[in-house]
Each structure stands twice: as structure tokens, then as C-alpha cells.
PLY file of the C-alpha trace (Angstrom):
ply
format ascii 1.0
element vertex 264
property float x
property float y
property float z
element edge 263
property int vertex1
property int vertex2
end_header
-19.06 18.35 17.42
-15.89 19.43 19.62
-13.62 16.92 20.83
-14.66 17.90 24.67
-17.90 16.88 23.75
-16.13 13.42 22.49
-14.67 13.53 25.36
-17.46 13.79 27.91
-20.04 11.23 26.02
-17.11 8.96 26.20
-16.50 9.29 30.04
-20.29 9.48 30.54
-21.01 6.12 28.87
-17.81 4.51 29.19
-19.03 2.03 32.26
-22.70 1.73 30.51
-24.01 -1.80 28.79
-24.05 -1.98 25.11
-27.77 -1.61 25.33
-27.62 1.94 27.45
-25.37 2.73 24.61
-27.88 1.97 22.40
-30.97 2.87 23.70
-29.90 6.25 24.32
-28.03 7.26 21.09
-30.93 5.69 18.91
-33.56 7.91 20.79
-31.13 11.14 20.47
-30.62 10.61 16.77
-33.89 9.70 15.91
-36.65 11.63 13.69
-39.76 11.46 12.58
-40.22 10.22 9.02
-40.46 12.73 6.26
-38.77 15.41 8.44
-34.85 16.77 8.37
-34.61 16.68 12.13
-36.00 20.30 12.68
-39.93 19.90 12.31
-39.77 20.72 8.39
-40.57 18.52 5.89
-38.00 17.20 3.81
-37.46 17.70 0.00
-38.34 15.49 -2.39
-34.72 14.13 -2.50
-33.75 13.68 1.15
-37.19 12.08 1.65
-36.48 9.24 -0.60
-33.88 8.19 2.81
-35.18 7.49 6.41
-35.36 10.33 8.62
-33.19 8.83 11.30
-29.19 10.34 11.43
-28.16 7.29 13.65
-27.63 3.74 11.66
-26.16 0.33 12.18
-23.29 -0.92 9.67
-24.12 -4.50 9.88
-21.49 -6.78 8.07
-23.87 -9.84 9.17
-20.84 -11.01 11.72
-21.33 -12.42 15.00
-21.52 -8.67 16.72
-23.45 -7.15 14.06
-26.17 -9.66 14.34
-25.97 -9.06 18.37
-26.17 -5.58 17.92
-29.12 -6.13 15.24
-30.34 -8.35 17.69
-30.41 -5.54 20.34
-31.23 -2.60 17.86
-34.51 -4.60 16.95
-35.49 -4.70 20.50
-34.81 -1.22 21.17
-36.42 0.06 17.88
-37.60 -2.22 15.02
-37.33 0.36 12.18
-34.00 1.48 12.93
-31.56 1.81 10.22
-29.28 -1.27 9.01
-27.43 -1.18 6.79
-25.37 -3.51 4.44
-22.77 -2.86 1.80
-23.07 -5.43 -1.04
-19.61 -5.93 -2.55
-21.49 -8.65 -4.47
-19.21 -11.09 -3.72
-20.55 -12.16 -0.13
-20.87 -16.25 0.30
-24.05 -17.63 -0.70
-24.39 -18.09 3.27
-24.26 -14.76 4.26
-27.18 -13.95 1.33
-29.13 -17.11 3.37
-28.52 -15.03 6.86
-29.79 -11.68 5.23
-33.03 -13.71 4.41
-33.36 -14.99 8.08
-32.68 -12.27 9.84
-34.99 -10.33 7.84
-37.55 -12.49 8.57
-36.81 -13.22 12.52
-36.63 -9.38 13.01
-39.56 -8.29 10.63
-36.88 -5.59 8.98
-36.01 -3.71 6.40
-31.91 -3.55 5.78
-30.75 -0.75 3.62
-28.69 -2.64 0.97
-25.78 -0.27 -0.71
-23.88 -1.66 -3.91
-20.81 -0.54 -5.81
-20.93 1.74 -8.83
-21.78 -0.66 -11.63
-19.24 1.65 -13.67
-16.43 1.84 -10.92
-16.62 -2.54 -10.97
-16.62 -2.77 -14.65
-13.70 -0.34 -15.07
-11.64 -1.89 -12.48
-12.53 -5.62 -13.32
-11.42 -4.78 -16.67
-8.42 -3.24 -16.46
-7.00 -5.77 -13.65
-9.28 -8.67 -13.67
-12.04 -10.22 -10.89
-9.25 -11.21 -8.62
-6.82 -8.17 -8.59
-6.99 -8.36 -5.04
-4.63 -11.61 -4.59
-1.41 -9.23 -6.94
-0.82 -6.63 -4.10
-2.12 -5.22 -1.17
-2.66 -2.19 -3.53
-4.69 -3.54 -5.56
-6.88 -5.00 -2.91
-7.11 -2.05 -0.81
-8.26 -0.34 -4.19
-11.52 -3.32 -4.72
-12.32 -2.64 -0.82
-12.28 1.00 -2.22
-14.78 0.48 -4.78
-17.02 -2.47 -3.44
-17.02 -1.05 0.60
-15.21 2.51 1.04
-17.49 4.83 -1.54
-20.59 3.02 -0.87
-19.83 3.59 3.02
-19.13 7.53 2.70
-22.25 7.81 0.27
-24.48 6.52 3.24
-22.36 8.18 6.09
-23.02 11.16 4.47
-26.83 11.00 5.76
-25.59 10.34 9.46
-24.67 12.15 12.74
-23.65 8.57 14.03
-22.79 5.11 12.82
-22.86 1.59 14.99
-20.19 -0.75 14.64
-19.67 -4.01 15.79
-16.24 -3.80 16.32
-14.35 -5.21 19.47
-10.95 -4.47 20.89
-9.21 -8.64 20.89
-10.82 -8.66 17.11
-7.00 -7.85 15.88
-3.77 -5.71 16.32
-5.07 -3.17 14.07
-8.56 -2.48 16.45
-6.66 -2.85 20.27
-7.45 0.76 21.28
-10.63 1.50 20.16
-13.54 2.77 22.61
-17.28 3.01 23.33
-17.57 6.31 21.82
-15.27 7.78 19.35
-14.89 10.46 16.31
-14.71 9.64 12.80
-12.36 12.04 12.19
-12.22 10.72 8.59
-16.37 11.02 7.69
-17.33 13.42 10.55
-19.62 12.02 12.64
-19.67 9.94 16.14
-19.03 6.46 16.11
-20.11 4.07 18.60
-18.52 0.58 19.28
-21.23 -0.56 21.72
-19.12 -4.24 21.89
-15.92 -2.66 22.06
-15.11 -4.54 25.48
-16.69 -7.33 24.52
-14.69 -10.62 24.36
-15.74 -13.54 21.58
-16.83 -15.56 24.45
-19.41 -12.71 25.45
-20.46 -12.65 21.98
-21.21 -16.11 21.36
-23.04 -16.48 24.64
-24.86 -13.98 24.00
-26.49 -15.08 20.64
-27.02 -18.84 22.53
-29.09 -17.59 24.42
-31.26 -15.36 22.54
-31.28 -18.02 20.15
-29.65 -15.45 17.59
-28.97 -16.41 13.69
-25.91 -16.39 12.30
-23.72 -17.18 9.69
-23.28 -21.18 9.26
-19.98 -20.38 8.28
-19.27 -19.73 11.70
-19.49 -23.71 12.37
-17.11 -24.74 9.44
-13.68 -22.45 10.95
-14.42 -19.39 9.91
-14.32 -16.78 12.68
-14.28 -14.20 10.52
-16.31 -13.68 7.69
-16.23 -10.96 4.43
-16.04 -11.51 0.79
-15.67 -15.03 -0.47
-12.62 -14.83 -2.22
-11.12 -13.15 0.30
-12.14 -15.35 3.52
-11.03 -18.73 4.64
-11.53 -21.48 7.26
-8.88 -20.62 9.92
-6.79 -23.17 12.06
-7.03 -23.75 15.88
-4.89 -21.22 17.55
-4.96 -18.87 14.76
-6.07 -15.50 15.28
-9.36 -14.71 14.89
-8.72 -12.81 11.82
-6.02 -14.71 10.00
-8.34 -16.22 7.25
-9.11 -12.75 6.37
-6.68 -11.45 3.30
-4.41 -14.48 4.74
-1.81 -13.48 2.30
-0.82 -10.65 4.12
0.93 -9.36 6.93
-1.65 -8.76 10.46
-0.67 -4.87 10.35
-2.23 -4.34 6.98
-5.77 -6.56 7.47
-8.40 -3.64 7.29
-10.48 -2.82 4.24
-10.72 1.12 4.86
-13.94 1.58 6.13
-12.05 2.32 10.13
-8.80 3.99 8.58
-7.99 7.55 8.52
-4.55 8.09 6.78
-4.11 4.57 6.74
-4.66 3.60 10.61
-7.31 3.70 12.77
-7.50 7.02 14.66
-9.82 7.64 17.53
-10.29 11.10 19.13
-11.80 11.23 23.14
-8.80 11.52 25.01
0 1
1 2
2 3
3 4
4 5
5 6
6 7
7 8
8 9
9 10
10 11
11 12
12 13
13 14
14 15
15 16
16 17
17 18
18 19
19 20
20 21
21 22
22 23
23 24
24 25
25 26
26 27
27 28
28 29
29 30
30 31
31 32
32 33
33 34
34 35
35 36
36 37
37 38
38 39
39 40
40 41
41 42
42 43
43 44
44 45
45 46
46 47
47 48
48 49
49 50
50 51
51 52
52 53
53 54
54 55
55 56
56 57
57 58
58 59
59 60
60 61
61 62
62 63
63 64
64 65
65 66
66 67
67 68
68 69
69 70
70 71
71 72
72 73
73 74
74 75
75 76
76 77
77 78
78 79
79 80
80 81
81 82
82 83
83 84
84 85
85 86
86 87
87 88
88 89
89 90
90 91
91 92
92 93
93 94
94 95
95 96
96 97
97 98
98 99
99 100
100 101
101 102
102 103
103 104
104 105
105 106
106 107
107 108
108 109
109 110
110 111
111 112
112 113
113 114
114 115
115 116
116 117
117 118
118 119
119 120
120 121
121 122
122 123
123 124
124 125
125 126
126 127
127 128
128 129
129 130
130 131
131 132
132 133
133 134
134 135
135 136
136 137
137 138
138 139
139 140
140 141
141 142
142 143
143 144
144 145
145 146
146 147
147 148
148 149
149 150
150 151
151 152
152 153
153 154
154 155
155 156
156 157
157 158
158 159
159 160
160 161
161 162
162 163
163 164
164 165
165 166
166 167
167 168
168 169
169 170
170 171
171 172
172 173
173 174
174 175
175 176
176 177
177 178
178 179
179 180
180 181
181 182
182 183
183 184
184 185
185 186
186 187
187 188
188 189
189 190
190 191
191 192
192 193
193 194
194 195
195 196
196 197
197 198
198 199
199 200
200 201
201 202
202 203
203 204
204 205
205 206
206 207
207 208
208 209
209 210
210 211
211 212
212 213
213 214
214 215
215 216
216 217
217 218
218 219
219 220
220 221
221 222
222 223
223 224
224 225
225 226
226 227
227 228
228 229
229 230
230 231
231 232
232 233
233 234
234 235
235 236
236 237
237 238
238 239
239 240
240 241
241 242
242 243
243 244
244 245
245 246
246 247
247 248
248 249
249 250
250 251
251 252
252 253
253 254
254 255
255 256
256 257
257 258
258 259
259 260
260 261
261 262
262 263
């Protein structure tokens, strides 16, 4: 896609809801099952994958179960997806379960190479991640990055739940954007959302969520990796709390180390 084509989907849908967003990018990306977008049938390999090129990267946070929430509504087979680092809280396996069940759906689960794990674990241990910001950046690599690409690969366009106040690292992104690294559209359906409209909004569709949410934890990923945060602290900070604000993202929005947006 050319970037003037970024550029007029972004001015187009710029002032529309999250659910315009959605509605109309989930009916534009969508195909019948069994066929490659085109009317054919699908080979034996691709058909082993849902036919739709449009997917939700649901991290089971507040705005990923709003947009599930909303994705549901819109289209109940829809892709979700998950990426299993197999270290998630025994809470966030309990919200998979319920959401599963309040929705009636099917998430696409994605794990790490069982080989890329057991070579990393063994050379540097379960808990490289607290030595360096290298060597933490390199477990995101392995548990969230490669199994991210592997399903990106399938897409035209991925949902995100991400918002603009979320950090400093996520402060200019926009509705609509290129994934300059993976090559596909990206949509941020929540990007002007505020926590406030977030939490509101699951009140009162009586949406589930992660009981973490209730013990301080804003922000919720891996369990060794997350804690409780205190009142006033960013909404991030128990995330990688060991280092600096500039350097809290786990890859999967970076390109060349930042995130880069292109519809401007």
C-alpha cells in the first residue's frame, strides 16, 4: 500500500468511533473460509489458517478486552489472537477461560519455539531478563517478537489496543498507521481513548477483565516482569520497573528501536 493511501484512510477515519473503525476494516479484510481472498480455494497449507487478513492482537488488557468486546459484536468469528510467552499470571489464563466463554470464541493461541526457550533459558537462565535490558529485549524476542511476525505474516491488518496517555514511548500514535516494520496497516481503534473511557466502558457492558486490575496493577504482561504500581505512578511503571520509561516496550511496536508511524 502507498503512503497516500495511509494517508487518506487516516484522514478519512480519523474523526470516526472505534467501532466505525472496526466495523469497516473487519468487513474489507474479510474472506470466506477456505479461500485466499480471490474466489480460489486455498492449498492445503494456507487452509490450515482462517481466511480472514484482518486480526486482533489481544494481550487480554483493559483495551484488548474492549476491543474483543466490540470485535465480538461486530463479527463473532473474527480473528484473536494471543501470544503465549508462557509465563502470563495464572489470572490472565482465568480471563482467557471467561472470555472465551462470555464471547462463544475461538482465540488463536501462538507460543515460542520450544527450541529458541530451551536454548536461551540455558545459556542465561529463566530470569535473564532482570541482568540487562539486552537480555530482556532478547526473551521479548523469543517469547512475543517471532511468534508476532509468524502470524503477521498471514495479515493485511492487525488491531491493537494501544492508546496515546498509555506511556512516553506511544504519545504520537494514530487511528490508522503503517507497520513499516511487518508491512501491513495497523489500526489503533482506542488510540484517543483515555483510561477513564476505557474503564467506563467495560462497566457498563459488564466486560471481564483481569482481577489483577483490582490489586494495583494497571498494566499487566508476564509475571515476572509486572508489578502492583503505586498511586501517582504512571500507568506503566510496574512494567520492567527496573528500567528507565524510554526503554519500556517489548518490540512488538518498534521499528529500529522506536515506534515509527507513517500517515503524515
Amino acid at each position: 500500500m502507498k503512503k497516500e493511501d495511509i494517508e487518506n484512510l487516516a484522514r478519512t477515519f480519523k474523526k470516526k468511533s472505534a467501532e466505525e473503525i472496526l466495523r469497516h476494516f473487519l468487513s474489507a479484510y474479510s474472506v470466506k473460509q477456505g479461500t485466499n481472498g480471490s474466489g480460489k480455494e486455498k492449498s492445503a497449507p494456507e487452509r490450515s489458517t482462517p481466511g480472514d487478513r484482518i486480526a486482533l492482537a489481544s494481550s487480554l488488557g483493559a483495551e484488548d478486552q474492549v476491543l474483543t468486546h466490540m470485535v465480538a459484536s461486530i463479527k463473532p468469528d473474527a480473528r484473536i489472537f494471543i501470544l503465549d510467552t508462557g509465563r502470563f499470571h495464572p489470572e490472565t489464563y482465568d480471563l482467557i477461560d471467561q472470555t472465551m466463554k462470555r464471547y462463544g470464541i475461538r482465540y488463536q493461541i501462538l507460543f515460542p519455539a520450544t527450541r529458541d526457550v530451551e536454548e536461551m533459558e540455558s545459556l542465561y537462565g529463566p530470569n535473564l531478563f532482570y541482568e540487562s535490558i539486552e537480555n530482556r529485549k532478547k526473551c521479548c524476542a523469543i517469547r512475543k517478537v517471532k511468534p508476532l511476525r509468524r502470524i503477521l505474516s498471514t495479515l493485511d491488518t492487525w488491531i491493537t489496543g494501544l492508546r496515546k496517555d498509555q506511556a512516553v514511548t506511544r504519545g504520537t500514535i494514530e487511528k490508522i498507521e503503517w507497520d513499516e516494520a511487518n508491512g501491513l496497516i495497523k489500526l489503533n481503534p482506542l488510540a484517543d481513548w483515555s483510561e477513564k473511557d476505557v474503564w467506563d466502558y467495560i462497566r457498563k457492558h459488564d466486560i471481564p477483565y483481569n482481577t489483577l486490575h483490582d490489586q494495583g496493577f494497571p498494566s499487566i504482561g508476564c509475571a515476572p516482569c509486572t508489578r502492583a504500581v503505586l498511586p501517582g505512578e504512571d500507568v506503566r511503571a510496574g512494567r520492567w520497573w527496573w528500567e528507565t520509561p524510554e526503554q519500556k516496550e517489548c518490540g512488538l511496536h518498534l521499528t529500529g528501536g522506536r515506534l515509527v508511524r507513517r500517515n503524515r
